[in-house]
Each structure stands twice: as C-alpha cells, then as structure tokens.
C-alpha positions as CSV (number, residue, x, y, z in Angstrom):
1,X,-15.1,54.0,-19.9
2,X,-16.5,51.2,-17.9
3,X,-19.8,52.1,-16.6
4,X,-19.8,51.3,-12.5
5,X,-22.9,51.1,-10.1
6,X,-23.7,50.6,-6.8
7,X,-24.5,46.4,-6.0
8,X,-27.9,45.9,-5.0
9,X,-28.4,43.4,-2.2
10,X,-29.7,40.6,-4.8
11,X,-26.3,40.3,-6.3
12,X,-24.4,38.9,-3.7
13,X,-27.5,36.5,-3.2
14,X,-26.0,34.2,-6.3
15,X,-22.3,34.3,-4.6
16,X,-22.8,33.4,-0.7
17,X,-22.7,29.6,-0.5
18,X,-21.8,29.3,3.5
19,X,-21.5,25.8,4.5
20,X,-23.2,23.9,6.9
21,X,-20.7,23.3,10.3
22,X,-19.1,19.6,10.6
23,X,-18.9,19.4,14.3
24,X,-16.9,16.1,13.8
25,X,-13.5,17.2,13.1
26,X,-12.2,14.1,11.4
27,X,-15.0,14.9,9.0
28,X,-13.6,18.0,8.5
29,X,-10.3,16.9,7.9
30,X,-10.9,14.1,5.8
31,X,-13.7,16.3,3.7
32,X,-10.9,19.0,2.7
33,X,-8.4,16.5,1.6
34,X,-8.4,15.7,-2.2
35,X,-5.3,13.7,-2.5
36,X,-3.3,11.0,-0.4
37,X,-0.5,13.6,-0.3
38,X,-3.5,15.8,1.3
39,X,-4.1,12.6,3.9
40,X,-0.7,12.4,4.4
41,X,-0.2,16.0,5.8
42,X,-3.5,15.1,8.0
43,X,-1.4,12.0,9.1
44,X,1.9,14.0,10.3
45,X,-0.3,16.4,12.5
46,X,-2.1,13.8,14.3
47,X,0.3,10.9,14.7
48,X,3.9,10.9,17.1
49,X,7.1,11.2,15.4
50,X,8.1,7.5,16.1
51,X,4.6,5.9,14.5
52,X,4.3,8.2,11.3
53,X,8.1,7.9,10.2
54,X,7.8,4.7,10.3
55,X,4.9,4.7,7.5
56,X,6.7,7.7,6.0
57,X,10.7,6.5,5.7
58,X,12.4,4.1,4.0
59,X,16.2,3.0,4.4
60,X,19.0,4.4,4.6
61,X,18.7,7.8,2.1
62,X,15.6,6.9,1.2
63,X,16.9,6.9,-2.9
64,X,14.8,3.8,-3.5
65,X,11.5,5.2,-2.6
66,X,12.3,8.5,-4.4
67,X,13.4,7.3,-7.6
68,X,10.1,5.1,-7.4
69,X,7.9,7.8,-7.2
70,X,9.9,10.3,-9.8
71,X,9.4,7.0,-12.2
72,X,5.6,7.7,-11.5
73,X,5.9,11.7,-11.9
74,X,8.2,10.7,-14.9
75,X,4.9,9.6,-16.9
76,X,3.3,11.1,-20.0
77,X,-0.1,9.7,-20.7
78,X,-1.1,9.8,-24.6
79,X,-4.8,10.5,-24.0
80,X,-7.3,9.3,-27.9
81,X,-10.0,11.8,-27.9
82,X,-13.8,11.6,-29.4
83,X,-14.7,8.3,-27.5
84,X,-17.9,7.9,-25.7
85,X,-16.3,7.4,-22.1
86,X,-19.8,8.3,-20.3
87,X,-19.2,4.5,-19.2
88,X,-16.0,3.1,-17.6
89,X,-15.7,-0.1,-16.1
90,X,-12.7,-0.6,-13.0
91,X,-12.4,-4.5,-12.5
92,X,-11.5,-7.8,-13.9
93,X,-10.5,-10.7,-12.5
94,X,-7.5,-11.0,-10.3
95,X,-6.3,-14.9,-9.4
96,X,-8.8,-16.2,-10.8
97,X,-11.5,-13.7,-8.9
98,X,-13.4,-10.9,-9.8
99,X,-11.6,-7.1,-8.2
100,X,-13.8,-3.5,-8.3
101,X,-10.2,-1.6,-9.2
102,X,-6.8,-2.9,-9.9
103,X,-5.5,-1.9,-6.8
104,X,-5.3,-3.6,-2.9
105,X,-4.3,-3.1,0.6
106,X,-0.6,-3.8,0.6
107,X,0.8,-6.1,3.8
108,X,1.6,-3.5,6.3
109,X,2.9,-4.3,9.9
110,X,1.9,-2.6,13.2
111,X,-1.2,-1.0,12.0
112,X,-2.9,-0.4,15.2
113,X,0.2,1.3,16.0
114,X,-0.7,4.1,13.6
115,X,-4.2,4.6,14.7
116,X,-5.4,2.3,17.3
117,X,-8.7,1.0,14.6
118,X,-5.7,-0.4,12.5
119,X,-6.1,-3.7,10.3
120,X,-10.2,-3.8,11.4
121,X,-10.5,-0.7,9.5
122,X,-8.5,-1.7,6.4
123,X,-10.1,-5.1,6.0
124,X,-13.4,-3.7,6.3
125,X,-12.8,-0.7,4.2
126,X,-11.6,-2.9,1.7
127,X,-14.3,-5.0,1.7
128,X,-16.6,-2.7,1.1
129,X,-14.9,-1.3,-1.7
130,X,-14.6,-4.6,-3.5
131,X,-11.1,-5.0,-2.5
132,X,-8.6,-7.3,-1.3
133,X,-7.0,-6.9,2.2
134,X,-3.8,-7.8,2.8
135,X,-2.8,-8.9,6.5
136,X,1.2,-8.8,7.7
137,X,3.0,-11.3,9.3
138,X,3.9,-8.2,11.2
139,X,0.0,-7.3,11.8
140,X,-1.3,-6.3,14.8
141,X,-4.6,-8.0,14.4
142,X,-5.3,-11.8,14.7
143,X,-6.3,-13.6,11.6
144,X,-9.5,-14.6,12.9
145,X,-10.0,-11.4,13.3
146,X,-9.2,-10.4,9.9
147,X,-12.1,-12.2,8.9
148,X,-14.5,-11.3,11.0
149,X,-14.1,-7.6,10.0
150,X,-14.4,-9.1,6.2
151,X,-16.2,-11.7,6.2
152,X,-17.3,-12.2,2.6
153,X,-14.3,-10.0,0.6
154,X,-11.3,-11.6,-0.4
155,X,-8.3,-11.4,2.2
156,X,-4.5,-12.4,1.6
157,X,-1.8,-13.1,4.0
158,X,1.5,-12.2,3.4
159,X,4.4,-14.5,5.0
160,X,8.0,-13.9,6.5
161,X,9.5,-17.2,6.9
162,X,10.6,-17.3,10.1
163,X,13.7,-19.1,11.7
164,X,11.3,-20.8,13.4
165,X,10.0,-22.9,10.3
166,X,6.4,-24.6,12.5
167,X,5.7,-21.4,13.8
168,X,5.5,-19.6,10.0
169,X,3.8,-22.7,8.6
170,X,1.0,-22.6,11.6
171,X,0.2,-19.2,10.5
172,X,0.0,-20.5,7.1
173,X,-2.6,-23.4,8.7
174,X,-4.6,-20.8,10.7
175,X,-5.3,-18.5,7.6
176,X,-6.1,-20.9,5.2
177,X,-8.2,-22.3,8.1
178,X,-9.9,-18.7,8.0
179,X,-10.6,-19.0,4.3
180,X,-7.4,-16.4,3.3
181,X,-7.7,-17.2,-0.9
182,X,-4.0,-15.8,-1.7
183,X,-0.8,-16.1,0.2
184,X,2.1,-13.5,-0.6
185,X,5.0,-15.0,0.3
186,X,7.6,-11.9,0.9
187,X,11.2,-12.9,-0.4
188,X,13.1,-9.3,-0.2
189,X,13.7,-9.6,3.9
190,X,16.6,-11.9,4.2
191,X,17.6,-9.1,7.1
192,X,16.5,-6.0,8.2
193,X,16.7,-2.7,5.7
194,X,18.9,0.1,7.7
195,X,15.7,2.2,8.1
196,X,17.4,5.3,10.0
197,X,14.2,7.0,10.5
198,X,13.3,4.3,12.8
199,X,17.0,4.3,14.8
200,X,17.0,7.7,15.4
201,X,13.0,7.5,17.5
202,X,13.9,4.8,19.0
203,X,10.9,2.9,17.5
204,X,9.8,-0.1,19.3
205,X,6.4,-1.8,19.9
206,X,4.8,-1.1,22.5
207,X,6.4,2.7,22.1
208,X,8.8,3.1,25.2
209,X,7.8,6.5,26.9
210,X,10.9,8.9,27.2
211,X,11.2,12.4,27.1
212,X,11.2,13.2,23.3
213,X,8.1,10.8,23.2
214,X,6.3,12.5,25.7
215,X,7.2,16.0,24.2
216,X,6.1,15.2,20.6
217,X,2.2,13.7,22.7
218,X,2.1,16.5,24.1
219,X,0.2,18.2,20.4
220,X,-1.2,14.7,19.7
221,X,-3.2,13.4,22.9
222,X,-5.7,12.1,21.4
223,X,-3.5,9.2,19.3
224,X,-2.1,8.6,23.3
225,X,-5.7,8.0,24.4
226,X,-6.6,5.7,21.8
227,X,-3.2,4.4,22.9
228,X,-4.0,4.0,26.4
229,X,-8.0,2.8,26.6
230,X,-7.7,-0.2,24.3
231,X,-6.3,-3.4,24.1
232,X,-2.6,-3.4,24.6
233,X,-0.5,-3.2,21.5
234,X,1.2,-6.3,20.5
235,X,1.8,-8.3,17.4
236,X,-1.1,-10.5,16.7
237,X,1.4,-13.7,15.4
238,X,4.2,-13.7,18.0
239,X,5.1,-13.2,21.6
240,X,5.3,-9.8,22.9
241,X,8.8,-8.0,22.3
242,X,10.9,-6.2,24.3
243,X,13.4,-4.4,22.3
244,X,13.2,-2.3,19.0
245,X,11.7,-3.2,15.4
246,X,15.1,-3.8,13.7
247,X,16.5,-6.2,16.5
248,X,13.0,-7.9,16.1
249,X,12.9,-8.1,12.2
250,X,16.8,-9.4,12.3
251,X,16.2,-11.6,15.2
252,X,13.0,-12.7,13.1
253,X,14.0,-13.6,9.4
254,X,15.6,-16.3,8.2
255,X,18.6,-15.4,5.5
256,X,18.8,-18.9,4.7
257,X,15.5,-19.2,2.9
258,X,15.7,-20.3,-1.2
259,X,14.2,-21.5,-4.0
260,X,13.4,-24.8,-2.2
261,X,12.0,-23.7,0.4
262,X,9.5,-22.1,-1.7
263,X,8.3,-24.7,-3.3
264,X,7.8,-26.8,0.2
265,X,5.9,-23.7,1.3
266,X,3.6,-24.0,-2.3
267,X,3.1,-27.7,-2.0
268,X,1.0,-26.8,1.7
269,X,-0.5,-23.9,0.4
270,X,-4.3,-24.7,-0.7
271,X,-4.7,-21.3,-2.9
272,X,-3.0,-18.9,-5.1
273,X,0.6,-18.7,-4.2
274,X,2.3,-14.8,-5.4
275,X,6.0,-14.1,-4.7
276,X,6.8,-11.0,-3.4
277,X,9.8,-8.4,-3.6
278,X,11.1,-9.7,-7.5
279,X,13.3,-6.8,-8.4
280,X,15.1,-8.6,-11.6
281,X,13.7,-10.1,-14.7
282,X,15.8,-13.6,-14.4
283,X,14.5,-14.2,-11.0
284,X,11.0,-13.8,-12.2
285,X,11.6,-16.2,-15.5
286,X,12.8,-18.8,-12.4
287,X,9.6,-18.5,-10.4
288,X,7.7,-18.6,-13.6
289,X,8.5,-22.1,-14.1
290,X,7.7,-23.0,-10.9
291,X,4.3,-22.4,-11.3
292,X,3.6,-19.8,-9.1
293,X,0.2,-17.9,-9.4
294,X,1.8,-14.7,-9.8
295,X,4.7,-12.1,-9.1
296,X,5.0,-8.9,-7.0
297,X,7.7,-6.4,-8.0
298,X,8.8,-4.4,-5.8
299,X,11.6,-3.3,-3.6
300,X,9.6,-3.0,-0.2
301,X,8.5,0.3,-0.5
302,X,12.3,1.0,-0.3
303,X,12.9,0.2,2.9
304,X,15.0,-2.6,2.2
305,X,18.2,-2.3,-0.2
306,X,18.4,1.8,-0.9
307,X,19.0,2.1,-4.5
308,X,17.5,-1.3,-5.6
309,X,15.8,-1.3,-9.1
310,X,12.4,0.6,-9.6
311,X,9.6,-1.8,-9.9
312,X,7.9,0.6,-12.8
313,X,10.9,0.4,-14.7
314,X,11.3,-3.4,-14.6
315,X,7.3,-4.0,-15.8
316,X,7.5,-3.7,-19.4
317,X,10.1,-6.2,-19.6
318,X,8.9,-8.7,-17.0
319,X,5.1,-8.6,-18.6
320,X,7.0,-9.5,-22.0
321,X,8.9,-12.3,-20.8
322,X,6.7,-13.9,-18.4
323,X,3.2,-12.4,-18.3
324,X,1.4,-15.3,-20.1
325,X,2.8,-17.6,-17.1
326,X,2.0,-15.2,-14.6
327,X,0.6,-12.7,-13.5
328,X,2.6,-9.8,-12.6
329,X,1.7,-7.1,-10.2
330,X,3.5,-4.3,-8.8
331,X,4.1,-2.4,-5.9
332,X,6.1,0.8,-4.3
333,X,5.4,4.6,-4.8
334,X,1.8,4.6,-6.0
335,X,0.7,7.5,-4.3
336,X,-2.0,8.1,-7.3
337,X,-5.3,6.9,-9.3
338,X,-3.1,8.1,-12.1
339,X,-0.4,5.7,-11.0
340,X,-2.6,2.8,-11.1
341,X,-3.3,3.4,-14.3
342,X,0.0,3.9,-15.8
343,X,0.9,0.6,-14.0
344,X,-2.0,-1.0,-15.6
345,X,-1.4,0.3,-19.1
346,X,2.3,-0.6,-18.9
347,X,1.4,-4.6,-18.3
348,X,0.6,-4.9,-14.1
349,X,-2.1,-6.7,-13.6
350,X,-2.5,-5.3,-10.1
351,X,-1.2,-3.1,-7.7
352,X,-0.5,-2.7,-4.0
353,X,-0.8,0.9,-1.9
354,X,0.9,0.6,1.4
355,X,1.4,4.2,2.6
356,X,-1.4,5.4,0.5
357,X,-3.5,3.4,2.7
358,X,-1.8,4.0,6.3
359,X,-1.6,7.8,5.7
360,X,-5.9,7.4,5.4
361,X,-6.2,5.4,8.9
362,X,-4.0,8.5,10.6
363,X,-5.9,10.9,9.5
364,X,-9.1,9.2,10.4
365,X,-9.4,5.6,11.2
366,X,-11.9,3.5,9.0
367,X,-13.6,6.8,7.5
368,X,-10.2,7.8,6.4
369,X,-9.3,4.4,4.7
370,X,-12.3,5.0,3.2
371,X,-11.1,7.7,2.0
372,X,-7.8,6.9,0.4
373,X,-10.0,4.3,-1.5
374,X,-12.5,6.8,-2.8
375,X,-9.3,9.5,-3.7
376,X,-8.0,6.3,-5.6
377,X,-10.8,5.2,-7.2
378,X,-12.1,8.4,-8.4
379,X,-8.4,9.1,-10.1
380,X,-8.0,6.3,-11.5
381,X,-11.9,6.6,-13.3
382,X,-10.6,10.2,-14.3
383,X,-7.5,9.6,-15.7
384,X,-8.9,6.0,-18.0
385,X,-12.0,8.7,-19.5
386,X,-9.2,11.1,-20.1
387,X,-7.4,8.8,-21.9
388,X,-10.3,7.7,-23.9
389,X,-10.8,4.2,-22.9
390,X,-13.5,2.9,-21.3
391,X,-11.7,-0.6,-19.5
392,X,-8.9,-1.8,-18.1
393,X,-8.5,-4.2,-21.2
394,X,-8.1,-1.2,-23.3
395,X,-5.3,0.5,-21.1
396,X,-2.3,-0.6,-23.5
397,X,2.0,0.3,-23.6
398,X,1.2,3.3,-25.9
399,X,-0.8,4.7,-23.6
400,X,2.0,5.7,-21.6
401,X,5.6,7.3,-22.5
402,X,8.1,6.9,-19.5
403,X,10.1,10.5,-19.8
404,X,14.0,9.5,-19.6
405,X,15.5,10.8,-16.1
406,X,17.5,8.1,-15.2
407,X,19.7,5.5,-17.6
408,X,22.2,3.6,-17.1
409,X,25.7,4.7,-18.3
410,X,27.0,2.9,-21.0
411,X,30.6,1.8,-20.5
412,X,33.2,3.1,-21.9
C-alpha cells in the first residue's frame, strides 16, 4: 500500500516558478517561440493576408517548395559518439571572407512590406550576427541605406537584369560604390512564376485598399499603422508602380538574357561574382569554366517553375563535379539549424534562408530577425555536437543518409 500524507506548505515552495510579466508583447511572442515554424505562426496572426502569402506561397501547386522541404525532413543524420564536443566552432571563410555560421540573409523583395522596419532590420541583424545580408533588386530600401544600417558586415546585392540594361548596370555602380563585396546575379526569372497565392489577393505595392483588405486589417491594425505613419512604400531601385507584382516582374525581366551577358556583367563587377537559381549539374559545369566565384542552387524558393529539381538533391553531385572550381551554395526550404547542417555535411559551402528570415521581421521586426538567427544558430550548434563533430570541416557525406521518397522511374 502506498503510504499518503497531507502536503505541508514547504513542498510546493520547490515547484512554483511564476514568471516575471513581459509587458512588451513582441517580447512575449518572440520569447515563446522555439522554432521558425513557431515564428511563422506569430507571422500569420500579425501580418494581412496579401503580405504574408506572399512570404508564405510559391507557384502554382506549390510542389517545388514541398518536395524541398520533405528532401530536408527526408534526412538521417549518423551521429559518432564519445567525442569531446564541449567546443564547436560555426565559421570559415566564405568568398574569400571569414562568416560566424554557414548560413545568410537570402535576397528578398518588398520587405518593408512585411513589417514596415524591413531590410534596416535584416542588414543590421545580420551584422551583428556575423552574417551577410543580402539586398533585392526588388528591396524596399536604398542601397545606401543598406549600408548605413551595416556598416562594417559584409552585404551582397542580388541582380535582375532588367530590359533596361543602364538602369540594372547603375545599380551595379551604386552598390559597388557602397562597398557591396558579392553580387548574386539571379538567372531563374526569365518571366514571372504563376504564384496564385498572389493573384488571388490581388497583391500589389503599395497594397490597394478594397474590401477584403480592409476586412482582414481589421485583426491586424497595428501592421496598418506602421503602414500608414512611415515613409511611403515603394521600391527603393525603380519608379513607383501602379499595377500588381506579376505585371511588374514580367514587365521587368528580360527573357533574353544568356551566357554572354553574363560574362559582360562579370567583366564590370569589382568583387565576387555567384550565379543564382542553377537547378542542373551541366549548367553548373558551364559557369564553372567561366570563372565565376561561385554557384547558388536553387529553384527560387519554388516560386518559379513548380516541380523544378530540388536543390538538396542536386548537391552531392554538383560538389563532385565542380566544387574545387567553385563554390557551391544552396538555397530553398531550410527552415532548420538542422538543415544547415545537412547541407553543409552533403558538400554546400553556404546556405541562404529567405522565409526563415521574413517570418522573424513579422513577428517582431529587428528583435524577431534576431531571433530567427539565434533559433538557427543554436540548432545548427546542437545538431554538429550531436553528431560528434566539433567543425564545419568535419561535417562530411556520411554524416547524412538521404531516405528515398522520391526517384525517378526507370523506363521501361
């Protein structure tokens, strides 16, 4: 029989831990999330429809972006055990610089229209983490003041060649002016992605007040305030526009753009020179020997071509053809420390978070940037002492076995 008494009051002393109040509610928020996906639920409540889908969507079915995250879910690490990993270092060097993590802040367009702090508090947050920022063609901040906000970390700016070839190759001038070190040149955007998502709301910058928009502000006033009391939202490279995103983006790129073209764009380029959206291993053997710096795969976060080939898949093979040319980084459905470090350990020697950054400015402007980074950076120190290794030099291909889901059929 088990022997029962009454609790005397000293017992409960050891079990009431009552917290101290946050007044600050974004402090609240961003304190009780412990993952991005935790950030992005933060994100939806906060943010309109039109803005967070889209961060959120991709094209079309939205295939491309799935199967790039299953790849990640896919993963079994094969952790060594009895090593001393009391001691782990994050960085190396990155185009020929030193990085805290192998991760940045991917080029992501109309940031302030997410949370009204937008690109200020990614380049800063980066900055401070040791990071580089990223700024869009598509940004909503100036280049100048890009730099301002980091003055002394490293900042890359990602180009759309335009139609309009002296207006692309002034922004170019104007960020290698601002001491930019890297320019991503983005080469998956001959024309706009059918992103549904983005039809449907009737997305447009600035956001066109109708009935559904004003119904879905109704729970979120506080995103309209920002909205309203600051500087007017436009894009930071071009001339303000009138209609939606997807008449802009096809009105914008140029389908005409080639091989060529890239190497005029390399010859006026003063720094390192990566090639973004590779999605097959014979167009990354061609940019090889053009001496490029290095490569990006990805397929846009899927918001371009649905069903396109998953960047994670494609690594192993691109690192073993061209990795001693170039390096070779990677990009779309990193949601994950864990992630990072299964790119890492399959042969990327970088990585980009797009949405894993945007879904920390809606939930909380700079702090909650700051906090995406710190949820990164603290899984992707778990995961390398849980494998045993106490480097990024030591993260190797049999570190990770990629679980078959998806194969192509052989033919009959």
């Amino acid at each position: 029989m088990t022997q029962r008494r009454m609790p005397r009051p000293r017992d409960f002393r050891p079990l009431v831990r009552f917290r101290k109040p946050r007044l600050s509610s974004t402090r609240r928020r961003l304190e009780a999330a412990v993952t991005i996906h935790d950030l992005r639920d933060a994100a939806r409540r906060r943010t309109p429809r039109a803005a967070f889908d889209y961060t959120d969507g991709a094209a079309e079915s939205e295939v491309s972006l799935a199967r790039a995250r299953q790849a990640f879910n896919d993963v079994q690490f094969n952790p060594s055990i009895l090593r001393d990993v009391s001691k782990v270092s994050t960085g190396w060097e990155v185009l020929g610089a030193p990085v805290a993590m192998p991760f940045g802040i991917a080029p992501t367009g109309f940031a302030r229209l997410m949370q009204t702090e937008g690109e200020i508090a990614g380049a800063g947050a980066a900055g401070a983490a040791g990071i580089p920022f990223s700024l869009s063609t598509l940004g909503t901040t100036s280049i100048e003041d890009v730099k301002a906000a980091n003055p002394t970390g490293r900042n890359w700016f990602q180009l759309y060649m335009w139609k309009d070839r002296e207006r692309s190759m002034g922004l170019v001038e104007r960020a290698a002016a601002a001491g930019f070190d890297t320019l991503l040149v983005t080469v998956d955007a001959p024309v706009a992605g059918a992103r549904l998502r983005d039809s449907r709301n009737g997305f447009s910058i600035p956001p066109q007040l109708t009935l559904k928009t004003v119904a879905n502000a109704a729970t979120r006033p506080a995103w309209w305030f920002n909205l309203l009391t600051t500087e007017p939202l436009s894009f930071a490279s071009l001339d303000r526009w009138p209609g939606t995103v997807a008449e802009l983006l096809d009105t914008m790129f140029d389908p005409t753009v080639d091989f060529d073209d890239l190497v005029w764009i390399k010859d006026q380029w003063p720094g390192k020179i990566v090639v973004k959206g590779v999605q097959n291993l014979a167009d990354a053997k061609k940019l090889a020997g053009l001496g490029v710096d290095g490569i990006v795969l990805s397929n846009h976060g899927g918001r371009q071509l649905d069903r396109a080939p998953i960047p994670f898949h494609l690594l192993p093979d691109v690192v073993r053809e061209v990795g001693k040319d170039v390096e070779v980084h990677m990009d779309t459905g990193i949601m994950s420390g864990a992630d990072i470090v299964a790119a890492v350990a399959k042969g990327a020697r970088f990585t980009l978070v797009g949405r894993a950054y945007l879904y920390g400015l809606m939930a909380g402007g700079r702090a909650g940037v700051d906090k995406a980074i710190q949820i990164l950076s603290d899984q992707v120190i778990r995961t390398m002492r849980l494998l045993g290794v106490n480097t990024l030099e030591e993260l190797e291909p049999g570190h990770v076995t990629q679980l078959r889901r998806l194969a192509p059929r052989e033919v009959d």
